[in-house]
N, C-alpha and C positions, 0 to 999 in steps of 0.2 A: 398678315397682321403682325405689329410690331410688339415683341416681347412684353414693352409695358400696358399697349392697348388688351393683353391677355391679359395680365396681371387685376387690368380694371374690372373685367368681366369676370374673372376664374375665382377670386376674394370675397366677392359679395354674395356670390354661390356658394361659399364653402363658409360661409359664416350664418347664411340662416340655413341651412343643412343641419352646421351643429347643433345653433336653437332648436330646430325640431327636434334633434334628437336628444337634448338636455333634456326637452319637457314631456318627450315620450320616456325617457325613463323615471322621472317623478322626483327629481333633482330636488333639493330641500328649499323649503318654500312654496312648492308645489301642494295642492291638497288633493294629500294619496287618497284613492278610493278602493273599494273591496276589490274593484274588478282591474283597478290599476296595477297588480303585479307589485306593489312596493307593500314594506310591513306599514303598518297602520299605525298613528301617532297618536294618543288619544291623552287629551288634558285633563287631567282631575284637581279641581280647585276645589279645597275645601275652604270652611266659614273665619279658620285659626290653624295651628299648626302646633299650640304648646298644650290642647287638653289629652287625655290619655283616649277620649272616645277619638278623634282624628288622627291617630298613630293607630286604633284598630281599622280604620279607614282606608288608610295608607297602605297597612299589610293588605286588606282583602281587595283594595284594588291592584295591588302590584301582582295579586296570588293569581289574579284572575288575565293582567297582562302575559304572566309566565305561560297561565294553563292556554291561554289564545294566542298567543306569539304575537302580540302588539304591542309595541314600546308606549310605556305609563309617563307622562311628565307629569311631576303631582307639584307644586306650587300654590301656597297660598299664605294670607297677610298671618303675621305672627299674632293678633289679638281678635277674636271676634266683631269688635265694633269698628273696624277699620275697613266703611264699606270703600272708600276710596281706592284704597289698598288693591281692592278685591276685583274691583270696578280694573283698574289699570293694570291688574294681570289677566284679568278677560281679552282687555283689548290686544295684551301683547300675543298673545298667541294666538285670536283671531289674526290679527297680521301676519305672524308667521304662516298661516296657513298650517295648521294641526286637521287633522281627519276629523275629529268632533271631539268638544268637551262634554266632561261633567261637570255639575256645577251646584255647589250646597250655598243658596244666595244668604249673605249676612240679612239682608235687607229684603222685602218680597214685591215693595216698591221698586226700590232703586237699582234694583238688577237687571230691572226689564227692559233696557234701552239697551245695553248689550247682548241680551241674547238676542233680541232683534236683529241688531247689527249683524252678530255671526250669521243670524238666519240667513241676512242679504248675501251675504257674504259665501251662502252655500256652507256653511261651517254647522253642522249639526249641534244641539244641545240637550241632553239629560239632566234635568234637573231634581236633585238627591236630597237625602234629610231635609230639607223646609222647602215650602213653597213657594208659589212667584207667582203673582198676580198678573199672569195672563193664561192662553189659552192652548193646553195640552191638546198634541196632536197637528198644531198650529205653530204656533210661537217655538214651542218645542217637541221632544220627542216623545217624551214620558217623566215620569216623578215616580221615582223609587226612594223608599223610605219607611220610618215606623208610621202607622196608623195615630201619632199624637192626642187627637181628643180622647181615643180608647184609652190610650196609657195615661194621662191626665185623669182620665175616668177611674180608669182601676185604682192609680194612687188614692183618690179619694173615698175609695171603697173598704182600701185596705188600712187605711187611717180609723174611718169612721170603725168596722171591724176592732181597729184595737183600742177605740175609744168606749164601747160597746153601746156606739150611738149616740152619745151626748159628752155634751162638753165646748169648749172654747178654741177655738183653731185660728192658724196664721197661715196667708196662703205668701210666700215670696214670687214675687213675680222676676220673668231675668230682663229683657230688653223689649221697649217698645220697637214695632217693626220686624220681628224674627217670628214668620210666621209658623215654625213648629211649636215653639214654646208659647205662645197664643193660642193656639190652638190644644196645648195640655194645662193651660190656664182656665179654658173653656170647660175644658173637660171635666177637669176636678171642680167649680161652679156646676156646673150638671151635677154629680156625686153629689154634690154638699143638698144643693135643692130637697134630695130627697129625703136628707134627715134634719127635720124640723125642729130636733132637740139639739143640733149641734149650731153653735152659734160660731161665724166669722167676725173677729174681731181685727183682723187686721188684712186688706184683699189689695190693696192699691200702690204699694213699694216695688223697687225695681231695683235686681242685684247687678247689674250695668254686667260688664262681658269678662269681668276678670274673678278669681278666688279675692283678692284682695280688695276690691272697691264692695266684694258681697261680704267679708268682712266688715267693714268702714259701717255698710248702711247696717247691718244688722246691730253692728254694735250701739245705733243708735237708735235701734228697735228695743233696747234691753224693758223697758215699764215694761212695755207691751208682753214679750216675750214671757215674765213672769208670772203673766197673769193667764197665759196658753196652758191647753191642756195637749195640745198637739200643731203639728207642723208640716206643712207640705212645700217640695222645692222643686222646681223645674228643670236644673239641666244640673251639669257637676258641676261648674263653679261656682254656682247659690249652693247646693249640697254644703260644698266644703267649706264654703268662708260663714255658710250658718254654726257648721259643726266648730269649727276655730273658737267663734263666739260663745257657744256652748259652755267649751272648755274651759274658756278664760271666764267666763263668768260661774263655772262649777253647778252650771244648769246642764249638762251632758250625761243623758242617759236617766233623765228624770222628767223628759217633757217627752210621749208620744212621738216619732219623728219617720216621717217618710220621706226620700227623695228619688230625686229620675237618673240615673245611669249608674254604671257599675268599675270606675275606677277602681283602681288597688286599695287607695284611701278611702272610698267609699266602704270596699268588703270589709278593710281590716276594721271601721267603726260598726258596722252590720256584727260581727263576729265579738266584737266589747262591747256590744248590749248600748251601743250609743246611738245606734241608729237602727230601727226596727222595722226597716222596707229599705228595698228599692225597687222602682220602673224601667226595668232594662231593655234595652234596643241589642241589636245586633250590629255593630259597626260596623266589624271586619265582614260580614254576609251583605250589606248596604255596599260596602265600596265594590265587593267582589262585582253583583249582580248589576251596578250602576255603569260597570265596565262592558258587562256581558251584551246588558240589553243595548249598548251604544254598540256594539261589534256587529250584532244581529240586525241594526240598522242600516248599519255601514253597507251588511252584504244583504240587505233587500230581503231581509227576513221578516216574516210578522213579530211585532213587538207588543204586550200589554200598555196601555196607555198609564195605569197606575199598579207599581208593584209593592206589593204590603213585603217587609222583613222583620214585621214581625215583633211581639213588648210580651213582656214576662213580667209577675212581680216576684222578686225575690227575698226570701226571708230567711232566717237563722232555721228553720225547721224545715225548708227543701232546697240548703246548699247542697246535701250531698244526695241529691234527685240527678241521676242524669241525662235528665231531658235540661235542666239550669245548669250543670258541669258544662254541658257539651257550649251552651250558649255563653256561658262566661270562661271558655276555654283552661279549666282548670284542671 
C-alpha cells in the first residue's frame, strides 16, 4: 500500500478517535453529569442583579458552589422587568450546555418556554424565589424559596397588630406577572379580610421593578397616602421608593409602615422609627439550597419537590434576638 493510500485510511481513524475522546472527557460544551467525572456547571439566573436581596443570593449560591465543588455561573438582567433579558440568558447557557440551572423567573408566564426547552434539551431546572406556571417534578425540578402568601400574611398581621385593628391602609403592589409578590399581595388580602374595622383605601397600584419608578408612582399616590393610617409593600424596591416618598413629603415615621425584605436601607429606616416591620426572607440560605438541591439532582439523589427558606417579621424590639441576628447576618 502506497504511503498516501495510508495516509487516507490512518487520518480518518485518528480523528474520530480524538472526538471520542474529547466527548469522553466532557470538553466544554459537553453537559457534564454527576457521574461524568468533570466538575459540574451550574447556572444561577436571578430575576435583577442591582437589589441587595440578589447580591445575598449571589453570596449563598456561590458559598454553596464552594462547599460542593461546582463552578456557579451567576448571570442575570440588570433590572427586574427585563423578562427578555432573562429569557436570552436562559437560552445562552442552555446552548452552552451547563449541568443545570437555577432559575428565579421575572415573569411566571413567560419563563415557561425556556425551561421547557432546557428540559428537551436534558438541561435540568430549579426554579427559586417566584414561581412558574408549570408543573414541579415535570417541567422542572423543584421551587425553593420563601413561603410568600405566609409572609404577605404575616405582614398583614403585623400592620393590623400596630394599627390595634382599625384604621385606613394602602397595600402597594410591585409588578403584574411576578408570581412571588402576587402571591404576598394575596396574602396580606387574607390578613386584611379578617379585620373588618380596618378599611383598604388604596389595593390596585403597581411599583414597576425599580426604587425609582416606586418613587414616581408613590409620589403620585401623595392624597391618598395622607389620608392612611398604615402601609404595606411587597418587595424592597416599593419598600424604598415608598420610604423616599415619605421623606420628601415629611410623612416619614408618622404613617404605620411595614414592608418585605431586609436591605441595609430598609434596617437603617426599621432602626429611625421610619419604618415599623419588615417580612424578611432568607436570600443568601435561598441561593445556598437552590444550588444544593440542583447538585442532589445531578447525582441521582432524592430531592423535596418544594423547599420552604423560610420569612420572619422583623421589628425594632427582636433585632437583637438571635434567631433575627443570625437571619439578617448581623
Amino acid at each position: 500500500m502506497t504511503r498516501r493510500r495510508l495516509l487516507k485510511v490512518f487520518v480518518p481513524c485518528l480523528v474520530l478517535f480524538a472526538s471520542a475522546a474529547l466527548l469522553a472527557s466532557g470538553a466544554p460544551g459537553c453537559n457534564k453529569s454527576a457521574g461524568g467525572g468533570g466538575q459540574l456547571r451550574i447556572a444561577v439566573i436571578p430575576k435583577g442583579t442591582t437589589h441587595d436581596f440578589w447580591k445575598s443570593v449571589e453570596a449563598g449560591a456561590r458559598k454553596a458552589g464552594d462547599d460542593l465543588k461546582v463552578e456557579i455561573l451567576w448571570k442575570g438582567p440588570l433590572t427586574e422587568g427585563d423578562m427578555g433579558g432573562q429569557i436570552a440568558i436562559t437560552e445562552q447557557f442552555i446552548s452552552e450546555g451547563v449541568s443545570g440551572i437555577c432559575l428565579a423567573p421575572v415573569d411566571s408566564k413567560g419563563l415557561v418556554r425556556p425551561v421547557k426547552a432546557a428540559g428537551a434539551r436534558k438541561v435540568p431546572v430549579v426554579v427559586y424565589d417566584s414561581g412558574l406556571d408549570a408543573e414541579v417534578g415535570k417541567d422542572f425540578v423543584s421551587f425553593v424559596g420563601t413561603d410568600n402568601h405566609k409572609g404577605g400574611f404575616l405582614g398583614g398581621e403585623e400592620l393590623a397588630r400596630l394599627l390595634n385593628n382599625k384604621g385606613k391602609v394602602v397595600l402597594l403592589r410591585y409588578m403584574e406577572g411576578s408570581a412571588s409578590t402576587t402571591q404576598r399581595e394575596e396574602g396580606f388580602l387574607e390578613s386584611m379580610s379578617k379585620h373588618p374595622d380596618i378599611e383598604i383605601i388604596s389595593r390596585d397600584r403597581y411599583a414597576q421593578d425599580t426604587v425609582d419608578k416606586a418613587k414616581d408612582e408613590t409620589g403620585r399616590m401623595l392624597d391618598v397616602l395622607r389620608q392612611a393610617d398604615g402601609l404595606f409593600c411587597v418587595n424592597e424596591s416599593s419598600t424604598v421608593g415608598m420610604l423616599l416618598t415619605l421623606r420628601q413629603a415629611g410623612l416619614a415615621g408618622k404613617i404605620k409602615f411595614v414592608g418585605f425584605d431586609a436591605s441595609k436601607d430598609e434596617l437603617d429606616a426599621l432602626e429611625k422609627n421610619e419604618l415599623d416591620g419588615l417580612v424578611a426572607q432568607n436570600p443568601t440560605k435561598m441561593g445556598y439550597l437552590a444550588v444544593e438541591t440542583m447538585v442532589k439532582h445531578l447525582q441521582n439523589k432524592p430531592v423535596d419537590k418544594n423547599v420552604d427558606t423560610g420569612v420572619e417579621v422583623v421589628t425594632r424590639q427582636n433585632l437583637a434576638d438571635p434567631r433575627i441576628k443570625e437571619l439578617l447576618h448581623r
